[in-house]
C-alpha positions as CSV (number, residue, x, y, z in Angstrom):
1,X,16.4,11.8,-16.6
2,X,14.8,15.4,-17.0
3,X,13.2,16.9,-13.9
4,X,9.7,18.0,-13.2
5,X,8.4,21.3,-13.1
6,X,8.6,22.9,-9.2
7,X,4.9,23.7,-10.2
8,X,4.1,20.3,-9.1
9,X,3.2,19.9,-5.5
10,X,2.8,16.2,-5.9
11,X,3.3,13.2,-8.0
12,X,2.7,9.3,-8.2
13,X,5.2,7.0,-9.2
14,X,3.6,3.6,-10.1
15,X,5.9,0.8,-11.4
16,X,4.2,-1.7,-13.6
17,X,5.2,-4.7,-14.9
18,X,4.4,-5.8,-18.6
19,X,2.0,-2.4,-19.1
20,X,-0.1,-3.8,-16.1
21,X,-1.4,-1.0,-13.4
22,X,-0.6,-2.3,-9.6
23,X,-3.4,-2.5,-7.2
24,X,-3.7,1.3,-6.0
25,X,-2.2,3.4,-9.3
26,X,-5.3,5.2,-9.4
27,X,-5.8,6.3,-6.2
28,X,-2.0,6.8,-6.5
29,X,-2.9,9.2,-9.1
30,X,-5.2,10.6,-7.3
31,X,-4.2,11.9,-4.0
32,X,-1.3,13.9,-6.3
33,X,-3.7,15.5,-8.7
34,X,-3.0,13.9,-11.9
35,X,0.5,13.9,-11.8
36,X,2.5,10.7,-12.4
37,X,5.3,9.0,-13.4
38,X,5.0,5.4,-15.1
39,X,8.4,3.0,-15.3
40,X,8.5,-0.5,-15.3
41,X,8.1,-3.0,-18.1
42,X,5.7,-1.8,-20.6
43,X,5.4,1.4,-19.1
44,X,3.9,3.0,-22.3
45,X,1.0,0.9,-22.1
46,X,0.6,1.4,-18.4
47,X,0.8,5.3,-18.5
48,X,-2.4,5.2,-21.0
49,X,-4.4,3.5,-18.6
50,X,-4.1,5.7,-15.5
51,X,-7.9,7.2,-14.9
52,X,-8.1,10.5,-13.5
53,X,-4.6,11.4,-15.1
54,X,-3.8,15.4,-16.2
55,X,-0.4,14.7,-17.1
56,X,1.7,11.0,-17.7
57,X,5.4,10.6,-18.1
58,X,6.8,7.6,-18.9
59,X,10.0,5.6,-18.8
60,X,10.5,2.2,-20.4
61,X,13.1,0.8,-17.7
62,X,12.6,-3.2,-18.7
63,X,11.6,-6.5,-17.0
64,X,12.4,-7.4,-13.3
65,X,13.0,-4.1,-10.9
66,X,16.1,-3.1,-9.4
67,X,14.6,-0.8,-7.1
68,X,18.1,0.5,-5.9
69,X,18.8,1.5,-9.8
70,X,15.6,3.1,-10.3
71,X,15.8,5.4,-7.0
72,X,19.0,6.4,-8.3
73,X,18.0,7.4,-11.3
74,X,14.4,8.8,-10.4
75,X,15.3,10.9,-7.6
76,X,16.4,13.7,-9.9
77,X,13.1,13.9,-11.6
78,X,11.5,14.3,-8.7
79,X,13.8,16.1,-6.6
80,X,11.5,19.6,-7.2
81,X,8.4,17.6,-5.9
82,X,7.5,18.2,-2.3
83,X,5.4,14.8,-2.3
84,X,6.2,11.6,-4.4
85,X,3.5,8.9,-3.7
86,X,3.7,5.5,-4.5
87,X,1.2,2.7,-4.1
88,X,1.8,0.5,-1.4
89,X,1.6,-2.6,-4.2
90,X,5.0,-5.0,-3.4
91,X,6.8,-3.4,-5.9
92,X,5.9,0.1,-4.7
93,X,7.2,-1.2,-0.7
94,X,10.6,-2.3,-2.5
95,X,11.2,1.3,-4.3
96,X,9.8,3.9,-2.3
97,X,12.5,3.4,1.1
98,X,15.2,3.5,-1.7
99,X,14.0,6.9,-3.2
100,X,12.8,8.2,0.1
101,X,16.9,7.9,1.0
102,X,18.2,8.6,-2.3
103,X,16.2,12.2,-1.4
104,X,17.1,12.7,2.1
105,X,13.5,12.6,2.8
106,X,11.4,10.7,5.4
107,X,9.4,8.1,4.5
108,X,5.6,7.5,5.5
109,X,4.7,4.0,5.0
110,X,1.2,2.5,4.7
111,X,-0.7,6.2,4.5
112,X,-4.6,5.8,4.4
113,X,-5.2,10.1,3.9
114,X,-2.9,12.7,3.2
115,X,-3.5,16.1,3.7
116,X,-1.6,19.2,4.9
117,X,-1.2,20.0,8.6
118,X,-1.2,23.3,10.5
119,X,1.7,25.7,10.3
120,X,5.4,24.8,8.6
121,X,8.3,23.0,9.2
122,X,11.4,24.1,9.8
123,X,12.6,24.7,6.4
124,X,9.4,26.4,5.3
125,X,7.4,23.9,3.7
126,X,4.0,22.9,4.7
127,X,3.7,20.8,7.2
128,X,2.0,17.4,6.0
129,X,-0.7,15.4,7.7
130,X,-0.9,12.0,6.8
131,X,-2.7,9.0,8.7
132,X,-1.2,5.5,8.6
133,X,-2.7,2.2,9.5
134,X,-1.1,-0.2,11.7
135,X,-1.6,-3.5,13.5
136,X,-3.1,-5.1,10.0
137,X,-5.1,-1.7,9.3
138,X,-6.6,-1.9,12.8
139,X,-5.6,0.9,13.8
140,X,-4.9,4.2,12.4
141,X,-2.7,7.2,13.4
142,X,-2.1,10.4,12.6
143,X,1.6,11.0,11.8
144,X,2.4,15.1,10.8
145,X,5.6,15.7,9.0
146,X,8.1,18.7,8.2
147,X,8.3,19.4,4.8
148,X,9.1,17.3,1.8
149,X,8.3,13.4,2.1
150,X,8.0,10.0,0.3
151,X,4.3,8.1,1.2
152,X,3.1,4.8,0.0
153,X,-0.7,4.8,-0.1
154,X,-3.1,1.8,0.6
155,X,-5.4,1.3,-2.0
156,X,-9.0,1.9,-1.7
157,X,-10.7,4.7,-0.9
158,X,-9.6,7.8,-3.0
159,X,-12.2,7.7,-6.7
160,X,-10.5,8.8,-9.1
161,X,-11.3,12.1,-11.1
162,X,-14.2,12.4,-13.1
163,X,-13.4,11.6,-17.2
164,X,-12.2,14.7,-18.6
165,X,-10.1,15.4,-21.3
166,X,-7.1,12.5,-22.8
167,X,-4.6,13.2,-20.6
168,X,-0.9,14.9,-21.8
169,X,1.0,11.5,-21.7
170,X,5.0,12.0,-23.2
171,X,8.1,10.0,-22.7
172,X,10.2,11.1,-19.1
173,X,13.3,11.5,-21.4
174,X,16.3,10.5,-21.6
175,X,15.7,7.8,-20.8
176,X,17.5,6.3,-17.6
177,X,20.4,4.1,-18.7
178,X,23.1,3.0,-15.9
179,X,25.4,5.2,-17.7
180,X,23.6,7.9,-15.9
181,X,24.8,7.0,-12.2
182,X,27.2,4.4,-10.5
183,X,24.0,2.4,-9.4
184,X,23.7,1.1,-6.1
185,X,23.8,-3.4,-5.9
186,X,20.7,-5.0,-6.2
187,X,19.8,-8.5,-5.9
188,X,20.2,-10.7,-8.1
189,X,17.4,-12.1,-9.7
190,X,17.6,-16.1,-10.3
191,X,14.0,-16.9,-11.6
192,X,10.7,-15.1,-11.2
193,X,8.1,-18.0,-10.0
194,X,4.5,-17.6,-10.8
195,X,2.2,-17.1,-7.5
196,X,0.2,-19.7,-6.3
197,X,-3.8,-18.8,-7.4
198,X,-5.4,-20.8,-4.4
199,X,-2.8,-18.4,-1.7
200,X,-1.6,-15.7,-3.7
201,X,-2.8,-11.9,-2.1
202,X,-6.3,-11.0,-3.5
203,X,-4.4,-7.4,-4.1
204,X,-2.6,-9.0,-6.6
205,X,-5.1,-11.4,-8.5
206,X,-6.4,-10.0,-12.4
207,X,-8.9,-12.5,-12.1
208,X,-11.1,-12.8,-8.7
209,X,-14.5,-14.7,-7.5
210,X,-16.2,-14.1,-4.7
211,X,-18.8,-15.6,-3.0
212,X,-21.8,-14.4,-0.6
213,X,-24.1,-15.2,1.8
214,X,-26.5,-15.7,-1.1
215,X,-23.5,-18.3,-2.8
216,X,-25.2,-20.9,0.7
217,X,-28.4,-19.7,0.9
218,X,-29.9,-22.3,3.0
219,X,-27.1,-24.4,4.1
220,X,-25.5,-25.4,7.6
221,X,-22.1,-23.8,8.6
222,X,-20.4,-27.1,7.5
223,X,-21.3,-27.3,4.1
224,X,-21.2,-23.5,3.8
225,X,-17.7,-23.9,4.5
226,X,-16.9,-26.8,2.1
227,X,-18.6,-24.1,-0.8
228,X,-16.1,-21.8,-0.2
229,X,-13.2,-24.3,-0.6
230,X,-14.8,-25.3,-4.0
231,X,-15.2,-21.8,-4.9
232,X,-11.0,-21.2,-4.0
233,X,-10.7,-24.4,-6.6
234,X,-12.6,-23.6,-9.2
235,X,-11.4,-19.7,-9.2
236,X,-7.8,-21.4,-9.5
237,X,-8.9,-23.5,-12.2
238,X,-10.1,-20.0,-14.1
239,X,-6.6,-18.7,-13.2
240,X,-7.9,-16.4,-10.7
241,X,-7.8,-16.0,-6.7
242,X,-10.9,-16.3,-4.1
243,X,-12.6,-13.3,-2.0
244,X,-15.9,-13.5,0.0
245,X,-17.7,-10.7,1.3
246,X,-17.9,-9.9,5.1
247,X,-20.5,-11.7,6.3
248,X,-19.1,-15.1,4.7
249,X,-15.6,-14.1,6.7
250,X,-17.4,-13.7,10.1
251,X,-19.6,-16.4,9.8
252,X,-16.2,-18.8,9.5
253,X,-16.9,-20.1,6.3
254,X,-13.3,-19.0,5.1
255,X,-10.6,-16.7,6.0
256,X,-10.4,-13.0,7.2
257,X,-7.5,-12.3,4.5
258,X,-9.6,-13.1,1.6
259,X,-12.4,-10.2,2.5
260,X,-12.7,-7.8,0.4
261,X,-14.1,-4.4,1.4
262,X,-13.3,-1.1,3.0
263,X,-12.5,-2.8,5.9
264,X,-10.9,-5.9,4.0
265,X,-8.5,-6.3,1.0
266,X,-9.2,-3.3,-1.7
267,X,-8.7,-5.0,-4.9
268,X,-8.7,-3.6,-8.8
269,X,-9.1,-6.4,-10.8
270,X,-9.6,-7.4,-14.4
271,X,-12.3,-9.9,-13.7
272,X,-14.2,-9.8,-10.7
273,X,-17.1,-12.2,-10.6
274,X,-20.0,-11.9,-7.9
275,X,-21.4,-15.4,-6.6
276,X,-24.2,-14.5,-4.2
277,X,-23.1,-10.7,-3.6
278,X,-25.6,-8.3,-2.7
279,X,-23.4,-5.4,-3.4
280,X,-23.3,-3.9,0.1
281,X,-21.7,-0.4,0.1
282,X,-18.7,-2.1,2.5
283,X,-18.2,-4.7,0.3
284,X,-18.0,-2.5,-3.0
285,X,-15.8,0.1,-1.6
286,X,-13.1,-2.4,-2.0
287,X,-13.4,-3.4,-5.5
288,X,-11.6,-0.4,-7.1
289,X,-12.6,-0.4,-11.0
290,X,-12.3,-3.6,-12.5
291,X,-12.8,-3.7,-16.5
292,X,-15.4,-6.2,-16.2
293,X,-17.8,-7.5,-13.7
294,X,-20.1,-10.7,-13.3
295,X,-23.0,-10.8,-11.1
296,X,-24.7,-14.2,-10.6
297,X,-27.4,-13.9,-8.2
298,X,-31.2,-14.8,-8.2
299,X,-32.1,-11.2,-7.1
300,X,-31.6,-9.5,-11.1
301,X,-32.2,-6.1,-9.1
302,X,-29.6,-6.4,-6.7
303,X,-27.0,-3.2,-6.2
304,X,-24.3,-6.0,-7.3
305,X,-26.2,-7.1,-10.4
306,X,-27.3,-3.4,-11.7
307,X,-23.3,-2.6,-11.1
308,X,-22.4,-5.3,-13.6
309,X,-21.2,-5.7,-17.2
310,X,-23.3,-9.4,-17.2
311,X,-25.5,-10.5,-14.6
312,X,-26.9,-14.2,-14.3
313,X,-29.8,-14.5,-12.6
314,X,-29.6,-18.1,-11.6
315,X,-28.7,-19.8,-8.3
316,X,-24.8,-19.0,-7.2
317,X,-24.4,-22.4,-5.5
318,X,-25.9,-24.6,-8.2
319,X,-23.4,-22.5,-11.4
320,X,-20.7,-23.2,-9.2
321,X,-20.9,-26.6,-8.9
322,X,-21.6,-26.8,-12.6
323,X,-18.2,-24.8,-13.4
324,X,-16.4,-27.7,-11.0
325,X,-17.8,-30.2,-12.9
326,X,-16.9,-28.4,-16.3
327,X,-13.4,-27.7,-15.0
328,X,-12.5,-31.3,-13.4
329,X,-12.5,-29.4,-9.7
330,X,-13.1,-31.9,-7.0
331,X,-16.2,-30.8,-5.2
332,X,-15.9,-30.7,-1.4
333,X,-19.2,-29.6,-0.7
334,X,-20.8,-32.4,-2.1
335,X,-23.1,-34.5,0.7
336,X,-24.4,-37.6,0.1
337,X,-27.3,-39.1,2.1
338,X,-25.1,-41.8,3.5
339,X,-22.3,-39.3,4.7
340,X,-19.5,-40.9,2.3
341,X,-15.8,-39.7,2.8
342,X,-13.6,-39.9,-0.5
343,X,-10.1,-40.4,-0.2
344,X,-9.1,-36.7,1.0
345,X,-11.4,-37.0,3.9
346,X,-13.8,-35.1,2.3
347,X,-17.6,-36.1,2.0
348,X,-18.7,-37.2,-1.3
349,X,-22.3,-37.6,-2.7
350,X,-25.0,-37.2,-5.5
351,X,-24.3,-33.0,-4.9
């Protein structure tokens, strides 16, 4: 595999899987200035989709990822690069401590901001100043290195480059073939099992709903609460994942790990639909740039509507209990005036 120029200060490495970006390629791509490197399974297709991209290289390396392989044979390609940065997506977390060794280098997990520090390191390079986030992003810390280094980046935060010209995408040739290195043993890979929509991480989903305060407009902390476990059902049952906004997390009304926001989950979905979402700057910090977006809301002004590709301006609550109905979902927030239980414990009614 051919090297890159020393010119290059920095460059992203995203790994894709079937020509499919990972949740933080573009801010990947940005933090190194346009600069990245696209393998994986469809990488081709991948590399062409990178916004904010100067310059793409690309290496088909097939399905599944051997992540001890692929260090192997990426670390002379990016050998001359003082930074490689990967996103911290899972298959970024399984390939960067493998190229970060294969390099000698140190690795900086979980980096929110990179930047360079004061002075050099020992060996003359700049010294780099990067801040990390710990205890479950709580917490972040400033953490300088010496010279050269390997980062994973958490999404969110870092826009992309405005449009400008296509960008120079070309094949990283030859192309790696384990002819090229004795590669190191990875593991063996029995089956590759689907994720479960209703638990799977929101950074992951292509497809995600989420619902607002406006999505229970009116309605007690109970059946606010059964809404939400509708709205995880029926997004399932459109073969996507469940978010909420932070005011739905903090009132209770579902869990803190499927917030989405700059100070939740940063997402970059295909599909993101809006139940009842304002479109508070916290909340839309997190999205990333999904390809499509549906607001349904009965404010048609809203920032969240005006952001969208469709907005419905209808009641939130009442469309999703039509789409349960439609889908065959099992409505747990239906009351009835008699307090009925189904079978599952969970109150029935007219809706």
């Amino acid at each position: 595999m051919s090297g890159l120029e020393t010119g290059d200060a920095a460059v992203a490495v995203v790994v894709v899987r079937d020509g499919r970006l990972p949740a933080g390629a573009h801010d990947a791509v940005a933090e190194a200035r346009g600069s990245a490197i696209v393998i994986g399974s469809g990488s081709e297709i991948g590399a062409t989709a990178l916004v904010g991209a100067d310059r793409v290289r690309w290496s088909e390396t097939g399905p599944g990822l051997a992540p001890g392989r692929l260090a192997r044979l990426l670390a002379p390609a990016v050998t001359a690069v003082p930074l490689v940065i990967l996103p911290a997506s899972p298959d970024g977390r399984d390939l960067a401590p493998r190229l970060a060794a294969e390099l000698g280098r140190p690795l900086v997990a979980r980096a929110t901001g990179i930047g360079c520090g004061a002075g050099v390191g020992p060996d003359g390079a700049r010294r780099l100043r990067t801040v990390v986030a710990r205890l479950d992003d709580r917490v972040q810390v400033d953490v300088d290195v010496d010279g050269p280094a390997v980062v994973t980046l958490v999404p969110g935060g870092h826009l992309p480059a405005p449009s400008g010209p296509a960008p120079v995408v070309e094949p990283l040739d030859p192309t790696p073939t384990t002819a090229d290195a004795t590669p190191p043993r990875d593991p063996e890979v029995l089956a590759v099992l689907e994720p479960d929509l209703h638990t799977m991480d929101l950074a992951d989903a292509t497809r995600v709903f989420s619902g607002g305060a406006g999505l229970v407009a009116g309605d007690d902390d109970l059946r606010a609460t059964r809404v939400f476990e509708m709205l995880v059902r029926v997004a399932a049952a459109m073969g996507g994942s469940a978010g909420a906004t932070r005011v739905a997390t903090d009132a209770g009304w579902t869990g803190y790990e499927r917030q989405i926001g700059t100070t939740g989950v940063a997402i970059d979905p295909d599909l993101y639909v809006a139940f009842g979402v304002s479109g508070a700057s916290q909340h839309v910090g997190g999205l990333g740039a999904p390809r499509h977006i549906i607001s349904v809301n009965i404010d048609g002004s809203c920032p969240m509507t005006a952001m969208a590709d469709l907005g419905l301006v209808t009641d939130a609550g009442d469309l999703l209990t039509e789409l349960a109905a439609r889908f065959g979902v099992e409505d747990p927030a239906a009351t009835g005036s008699d307090g009925a239980v189904g079978p599952d414990g969970l109150a029935v009614g007219d809706g």
